[in-house]
C-alpha positions in Angstrom: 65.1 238.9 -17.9 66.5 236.4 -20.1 64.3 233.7 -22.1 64.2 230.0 -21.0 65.8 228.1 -22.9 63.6 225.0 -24.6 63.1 221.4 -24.3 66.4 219.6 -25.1 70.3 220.0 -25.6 71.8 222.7 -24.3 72.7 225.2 -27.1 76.1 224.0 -28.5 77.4 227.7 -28.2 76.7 228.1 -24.4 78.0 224.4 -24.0 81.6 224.8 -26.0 81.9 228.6 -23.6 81.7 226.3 -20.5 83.7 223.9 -21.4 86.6 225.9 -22.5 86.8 228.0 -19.3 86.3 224.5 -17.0 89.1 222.5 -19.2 90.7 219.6 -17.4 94.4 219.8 -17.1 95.2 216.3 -16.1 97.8 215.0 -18.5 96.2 211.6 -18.3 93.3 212.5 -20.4 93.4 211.3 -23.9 90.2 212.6 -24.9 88.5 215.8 -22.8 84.9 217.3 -23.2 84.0 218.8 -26.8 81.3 218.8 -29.1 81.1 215.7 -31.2 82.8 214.4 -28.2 80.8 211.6 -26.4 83.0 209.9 -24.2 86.1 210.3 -22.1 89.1 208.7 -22.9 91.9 208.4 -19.7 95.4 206.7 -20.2 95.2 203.3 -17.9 98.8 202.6 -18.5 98.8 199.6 -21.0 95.5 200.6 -22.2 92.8 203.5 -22.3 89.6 203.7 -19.6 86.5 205.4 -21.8 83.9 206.8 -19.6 80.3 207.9 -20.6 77.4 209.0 -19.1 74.0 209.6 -20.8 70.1 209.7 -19.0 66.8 208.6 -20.6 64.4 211.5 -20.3 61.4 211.2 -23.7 61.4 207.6 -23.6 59.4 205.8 -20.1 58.9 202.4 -21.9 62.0 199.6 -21.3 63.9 202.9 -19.8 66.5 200.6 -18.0 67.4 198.9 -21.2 67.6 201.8 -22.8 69.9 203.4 -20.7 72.3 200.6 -21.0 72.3 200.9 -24.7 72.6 204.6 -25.7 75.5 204.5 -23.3 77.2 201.4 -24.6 76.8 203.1 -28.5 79.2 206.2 -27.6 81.7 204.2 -25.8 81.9 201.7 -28.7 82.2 204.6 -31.0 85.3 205.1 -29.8 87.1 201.5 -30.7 86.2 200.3 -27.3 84.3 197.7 -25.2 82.1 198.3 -22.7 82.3 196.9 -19.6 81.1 198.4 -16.5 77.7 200.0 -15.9 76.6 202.1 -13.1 72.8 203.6 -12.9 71.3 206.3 -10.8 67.7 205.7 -11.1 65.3 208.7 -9.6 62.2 207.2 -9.6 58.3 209.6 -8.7 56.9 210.0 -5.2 53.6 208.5 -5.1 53.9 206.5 -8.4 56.8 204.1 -7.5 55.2 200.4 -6.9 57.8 197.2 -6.3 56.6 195.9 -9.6 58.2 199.6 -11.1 61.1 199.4 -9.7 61.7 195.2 -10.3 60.9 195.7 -13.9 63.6 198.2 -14.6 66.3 196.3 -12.5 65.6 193.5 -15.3 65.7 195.5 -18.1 69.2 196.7 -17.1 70.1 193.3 -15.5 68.8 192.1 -19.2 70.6 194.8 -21.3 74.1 194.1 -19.9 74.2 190.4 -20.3 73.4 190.6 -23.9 76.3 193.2 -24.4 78.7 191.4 -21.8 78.4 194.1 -19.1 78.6 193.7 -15.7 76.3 195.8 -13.3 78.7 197.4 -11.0 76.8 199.8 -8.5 74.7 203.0 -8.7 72.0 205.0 -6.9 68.4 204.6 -6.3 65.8 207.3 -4.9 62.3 208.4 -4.8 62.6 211.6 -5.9 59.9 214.8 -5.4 58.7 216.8 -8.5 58.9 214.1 -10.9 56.6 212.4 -13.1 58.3 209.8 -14.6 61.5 207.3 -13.5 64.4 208.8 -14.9 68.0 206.6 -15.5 71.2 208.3 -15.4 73.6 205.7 -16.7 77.4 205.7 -16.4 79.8 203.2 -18.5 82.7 202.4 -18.7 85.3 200.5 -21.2 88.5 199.4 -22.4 90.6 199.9 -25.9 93.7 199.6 -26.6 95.5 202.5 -27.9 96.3 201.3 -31.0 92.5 200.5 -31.2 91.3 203.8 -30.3 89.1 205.7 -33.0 88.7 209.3 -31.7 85.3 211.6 -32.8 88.1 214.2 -34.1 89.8 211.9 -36.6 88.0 212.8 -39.8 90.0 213.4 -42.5 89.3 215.0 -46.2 88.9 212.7 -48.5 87.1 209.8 -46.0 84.2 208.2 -47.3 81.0 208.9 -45.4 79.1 205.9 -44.4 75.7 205.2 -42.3 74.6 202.0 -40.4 70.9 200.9 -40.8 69.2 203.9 -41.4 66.9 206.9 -39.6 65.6 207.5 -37.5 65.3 204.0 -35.8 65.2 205.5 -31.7 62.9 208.3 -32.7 60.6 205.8 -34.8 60.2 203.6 -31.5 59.4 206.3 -29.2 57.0 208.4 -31.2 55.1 204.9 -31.8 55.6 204.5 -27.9 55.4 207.5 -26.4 53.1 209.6 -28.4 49.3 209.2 -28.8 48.0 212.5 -30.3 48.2 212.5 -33.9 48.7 208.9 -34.7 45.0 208.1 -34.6 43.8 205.8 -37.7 47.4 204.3 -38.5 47.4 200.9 -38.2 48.0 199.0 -35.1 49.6 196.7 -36.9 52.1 199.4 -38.1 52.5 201.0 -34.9 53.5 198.1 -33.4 55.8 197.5 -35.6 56.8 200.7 -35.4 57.8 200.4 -31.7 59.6 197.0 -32.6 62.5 199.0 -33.7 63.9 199.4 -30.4 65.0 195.7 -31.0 64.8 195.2 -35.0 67.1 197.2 -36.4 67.4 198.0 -32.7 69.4 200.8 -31.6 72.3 199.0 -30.6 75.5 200.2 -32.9 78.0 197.9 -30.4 77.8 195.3 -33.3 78.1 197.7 -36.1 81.2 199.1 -34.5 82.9 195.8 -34.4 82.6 195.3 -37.5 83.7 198.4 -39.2 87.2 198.5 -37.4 88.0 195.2 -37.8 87.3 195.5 -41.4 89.4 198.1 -42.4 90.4 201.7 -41.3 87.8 203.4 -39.1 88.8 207.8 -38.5 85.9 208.5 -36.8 82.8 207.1 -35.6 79.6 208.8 -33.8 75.9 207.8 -32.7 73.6 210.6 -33.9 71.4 210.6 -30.9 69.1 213.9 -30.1 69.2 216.5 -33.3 69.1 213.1 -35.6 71.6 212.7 -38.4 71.9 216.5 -39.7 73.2 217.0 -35.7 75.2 213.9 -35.5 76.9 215.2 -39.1 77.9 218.6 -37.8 78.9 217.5 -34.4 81.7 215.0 -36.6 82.5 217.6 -38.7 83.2 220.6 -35.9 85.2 218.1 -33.8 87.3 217.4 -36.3 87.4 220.8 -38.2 86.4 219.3 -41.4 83.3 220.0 -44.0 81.1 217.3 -45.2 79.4 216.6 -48.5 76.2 214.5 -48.1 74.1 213.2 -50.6 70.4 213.6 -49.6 69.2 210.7 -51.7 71.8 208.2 -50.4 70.1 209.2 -46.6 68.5 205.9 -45.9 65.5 207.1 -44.1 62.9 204.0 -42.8 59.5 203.8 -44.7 57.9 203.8 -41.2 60.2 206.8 -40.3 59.0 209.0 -43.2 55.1 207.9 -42.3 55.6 208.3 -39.0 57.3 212.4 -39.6 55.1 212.9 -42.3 52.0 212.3 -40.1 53.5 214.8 -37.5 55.2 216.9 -39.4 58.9 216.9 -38.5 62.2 216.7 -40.4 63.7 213.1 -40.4 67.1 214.5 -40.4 66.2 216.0 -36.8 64.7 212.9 -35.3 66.6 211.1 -32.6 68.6 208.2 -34.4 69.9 206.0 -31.9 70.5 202.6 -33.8 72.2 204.1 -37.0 76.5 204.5 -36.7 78.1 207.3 -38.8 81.5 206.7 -39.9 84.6 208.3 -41.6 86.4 205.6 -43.2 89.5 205.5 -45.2 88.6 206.1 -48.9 90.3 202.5 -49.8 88.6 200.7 -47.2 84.7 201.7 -47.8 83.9 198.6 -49.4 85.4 195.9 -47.4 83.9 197.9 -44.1 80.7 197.9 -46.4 80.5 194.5 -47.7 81.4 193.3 -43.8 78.7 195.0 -42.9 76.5 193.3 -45.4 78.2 189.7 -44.5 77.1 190.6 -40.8 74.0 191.7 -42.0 74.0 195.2 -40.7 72.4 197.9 -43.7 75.0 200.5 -44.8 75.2 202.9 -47.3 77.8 205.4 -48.5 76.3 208.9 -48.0 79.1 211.5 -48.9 82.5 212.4 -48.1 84.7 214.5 -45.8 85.7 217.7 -47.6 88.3 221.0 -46.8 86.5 222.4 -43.9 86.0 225.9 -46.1 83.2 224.0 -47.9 81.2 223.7 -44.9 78.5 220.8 -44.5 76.3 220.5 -47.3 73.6 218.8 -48.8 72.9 217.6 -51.8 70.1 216.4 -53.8 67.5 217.3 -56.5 66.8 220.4 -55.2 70.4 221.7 -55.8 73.1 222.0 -52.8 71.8 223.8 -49.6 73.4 223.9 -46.1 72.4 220.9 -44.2 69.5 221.6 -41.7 70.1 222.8 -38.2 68.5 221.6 -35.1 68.2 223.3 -32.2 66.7 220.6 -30.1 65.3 217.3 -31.1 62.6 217.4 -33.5 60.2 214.5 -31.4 60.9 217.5 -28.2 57.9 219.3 -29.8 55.8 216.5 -29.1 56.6 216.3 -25.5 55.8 220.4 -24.9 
C-alpha cells in the first residue's frame, strides 16, 4: 500500500507527470498548465482571456476576501487585469448560520469593488464532512498581447527583485489561525500581526501595475504555499533558468521572523501572499525600483537570473548552499 501523501501541494513530480499526459491541444491557448504556471492565458482575438482558479483552505477568517485576492495576484502576474470573479462556496452541515453565509457574500462583494471586479456567478452548498467554509474562486482577465508577461520569460542576466517582503499571508494567518504556541506574545503584537492581511496586505495587483509600466517586466510570480524558496524554483523551472539569490537582501518582516522563530519554521517556506517576485530587464531595475518606492510599495533587489547549469542558489554568510526545498507549506504543520 502506498503512503498518503501530506497536508498541502501536490508533489511537483506527480503534478508535471499528469499534466504532460492530459496536455491541451487547442491552438488558442497561449499559456497551458505548468509549474510556475498560475494562470491560463487563451487568444480572444484582439486580446488575451487569463483564467485562474485558487481555494482558501488554512485560512477561515475574511475567507471571501481572501479568495478574491490570491486569485486576482496570479492573474495580474501575468500583465493583466482582472475582471470577472466566480466563487463556489461549500459551506459545513450543521454549522452554516445566515449571519455565516451574509458575512462572506460581503467580503467578496467588498474585495471586488476595491479591485474593480465584478461578481459574475458561482455556486453555493452545504456540504457534508466539512468543518470549515471553504471558497473556490475562479477569475478571469484581460491583456493585451503586447502587454502580456508570461511566468516562462526569465532570462539570464535579469535582475531579481521582491515586493514588500515575507512572509506577509503566512504572518496573518499564523496570528489568526493558530493558538498553540503563541501564548505570552503580546496582544498587541498579534494583532498587529494579523493586520497584515491589509497593511502591507497581500494584494500584489498594485505592485504589478507598477512594475510594467515602469520598465521591462520578463516574468512575474506570487509565492504563495512553499513561501519564497517555492515561488523562486517554480520561476526558475518554468523558464529553464538558475537563480542566484542573496540571503541577506531577503526582506523578511520583524514580526515574520518572531512569529517562525516562536514556532520553529523556515521563513523562506511560509506562505507569502502579498510579496511579487519579478525578473526585470537588467537596465530597468531601478526605474521599476524607484516607481515602486514613488508608489510606496517596499522592493529590494535579491539576486539575478543565471545559466540554468548553475542551478538556484543561495547565498549569504554561511557560504553558497542550494536554496531550501519545500515539500508543503511550512504553516501546514501547524494545522496537522
Amino acid at each position: 500500500m502506498s503512503t498518503p501523501y501530506p497536508l498541502g501541494k501536490l508533489p511537483a513530480g506527480h503534478l508535471a507527470r499528469l499534466l504532460t499526459r492530459h496536455a491541451p491541444s487547442d491552438p488558442r491557448i497561449i499559456l497551458g498548465p505548468g509549474i510556475g504556471r498560475d494562470a491560463a492565458v487563451i487568444d480572444w482575438g484582439d486580446r488575451y482571456l487569463v483564467a485562474k482558479t485558487d481555494p482558501i483552505t488554512f485560512a477561515t477568517d475574511e475567507i471571501g476576501w481572501y479568495a478574491v485576492q490570491v486569485n486576482a495576484n496570479d492573474v495580474a502576474c501575468t500583465g493583466a487585469a482582472p475582471r470577472w470573479f466566480m466563487a463556489t462556496l461549500l459551506l459545513p452541515e450543521g454549522r452554516t448560520s445566515p449571519a455565516l453565509v451574509d458575512a462572506i457574500f460581503d467580503q467578496i462583494a467588498d474585495a471586488c469593488r476595491e479591485l474593480g471586479i465584478a461578481l459574475v456567478g458561482g455556486h453555493t452548498e452545504i456540504t457534508h464532512g466539512l468543518d470549515r467554509p471553504v471558497v473556490v474562486g475562479c477569475l478571469l482577465g484581460e491583456v493585451l498581447p503586447a502587454k502580456l508577461v508570461r511566468p516562462d520569460g526569465a532570462q539570464p542576466g535579469d535582475a531579481l527583485l521582491l515586493t514588500k517582503g515575507i512572509a506577509v499571508e503566512g504572518t496573518a494567518i499564523i496570528a489568526r489561525e493558530i493558538v498553540n504556541g503563541l501564548n505570552g506574545l503580546n496582544g498587541a503584537f498579534l494583532e498587529r500581526c494579523g493586520g497584515f492581511l491589509h497593511d502591507p496586505g497581500i494584494s500584489v495587483v498594485r505592485d504589478a501595475a507598477v512594475a510594467t509600466a515602469a520598465g521591462k517586466v520578463h516574468a512575474m510570480h506570487d509565492p504563495t504555499e512553499g513561501g519564497l524558496a517555492t515561488g523562486l524554483r517554480e520561476i526558475a523551472q518554468a523558464s529553464g533558468v538558475g537563480l542566484k539569490v542573496q540571503e541577506d537582501a531577503i526582506p523578511i518582516l520583524p514580526e515574520t521572523q518572531t512569529l517562525c522563530a516562536r514556532l520553529g519554521l523556515d521563513p523562506l517556506g511560509v506562505i507569502a501572499s502579498g510579496a511579487l517576485l519579478l525578473a526585470v530587464a537588467p537596465e530597468d531595475a531601478d526605474a521599476i525600483l524607484s516607481a515602486l518606492e514613488e508608489a510606496s510599495i517596499a522592493a529590494a533587489r535579491i539576486g539575478s537570473v543565471v545559466e540554468p547549469e548553475r542551478d538556484v542558489t543561495l547565498h549569504g554568510a554561511a557560504g553558497i548552499r542550494p536554496l531550501p526545498r519545500f515539500e508543503r507549506d511550512e504553516i501546514a504543520r501547524l494545522f496537522e
